[in-house]
C-alpha positions in Angstrom: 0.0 0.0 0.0 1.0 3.6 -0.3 2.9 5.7 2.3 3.7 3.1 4.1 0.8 1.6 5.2 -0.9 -1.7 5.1 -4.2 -3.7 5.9 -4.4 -7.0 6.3 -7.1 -9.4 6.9 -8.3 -12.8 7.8 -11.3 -13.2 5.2 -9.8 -16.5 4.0 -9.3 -18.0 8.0 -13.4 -17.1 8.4 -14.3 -18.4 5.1 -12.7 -21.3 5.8 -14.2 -21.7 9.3 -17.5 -21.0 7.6 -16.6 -23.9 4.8 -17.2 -20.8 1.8 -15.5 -20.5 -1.6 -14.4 -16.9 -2.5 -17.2 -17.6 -5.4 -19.8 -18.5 -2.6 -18.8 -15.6 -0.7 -18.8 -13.1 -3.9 -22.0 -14.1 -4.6 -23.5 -13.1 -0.9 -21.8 -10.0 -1.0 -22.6 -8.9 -4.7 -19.2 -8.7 -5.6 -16.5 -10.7 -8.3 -14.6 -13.4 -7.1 -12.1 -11.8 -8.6 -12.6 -8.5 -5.8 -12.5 -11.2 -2.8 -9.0 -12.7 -4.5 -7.9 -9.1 -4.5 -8.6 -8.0 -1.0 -7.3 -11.5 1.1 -4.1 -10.7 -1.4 -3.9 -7.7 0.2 -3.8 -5.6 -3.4 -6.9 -4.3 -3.0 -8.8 -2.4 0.2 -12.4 -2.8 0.1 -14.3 0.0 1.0 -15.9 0.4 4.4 -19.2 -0.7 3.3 -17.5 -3.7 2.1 -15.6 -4.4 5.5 -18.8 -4.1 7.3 -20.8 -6.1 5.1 -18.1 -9.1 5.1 -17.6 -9.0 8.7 -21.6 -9.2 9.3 -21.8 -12.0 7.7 -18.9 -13.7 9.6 -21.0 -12.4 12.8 -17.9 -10.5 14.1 -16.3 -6.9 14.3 -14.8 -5.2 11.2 -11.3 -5.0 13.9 -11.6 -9.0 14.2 -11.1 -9.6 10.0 -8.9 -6.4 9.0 -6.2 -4.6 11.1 -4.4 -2.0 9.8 -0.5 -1.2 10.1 1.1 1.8 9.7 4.9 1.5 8.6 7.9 2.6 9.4 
């Protein structure tokens, strides 16, 4: 990410806890696999609606599947 900075995420750890493709998941979110791929790659930041939608359907807090570090 730019200026140091970086957000990471466990979407693939709850999707596998939850036994869901990235297709299945797409699909519930009305998004592209393809954006899913992006965003557990860490080349692509979804936007806030995004993180609030994929953690509700997990059931937990947008903190508990993306943290955010600044760098150095």
């Amino acid at each position: 990410m730019e200026n140091g900075t970086k957000m990471k995420n466990k979407i693939k750890v709850f999707r596998a806890m939850h036994d869901l493709t990235q297709e299945a998941l797409a699909q519930e979110l009305g998004v592209t696999r393809q954006t899913i791929l992006a965003i557990e790659k860490g080349k692509y930041d979804p936007s806030i609606s995004l993180a609030f939608r994929i953690a509700r359907r997990f059931g937990v807090t947008i903190e508990d599947v993306f943290t955010y570090e600044e760098g150095s």
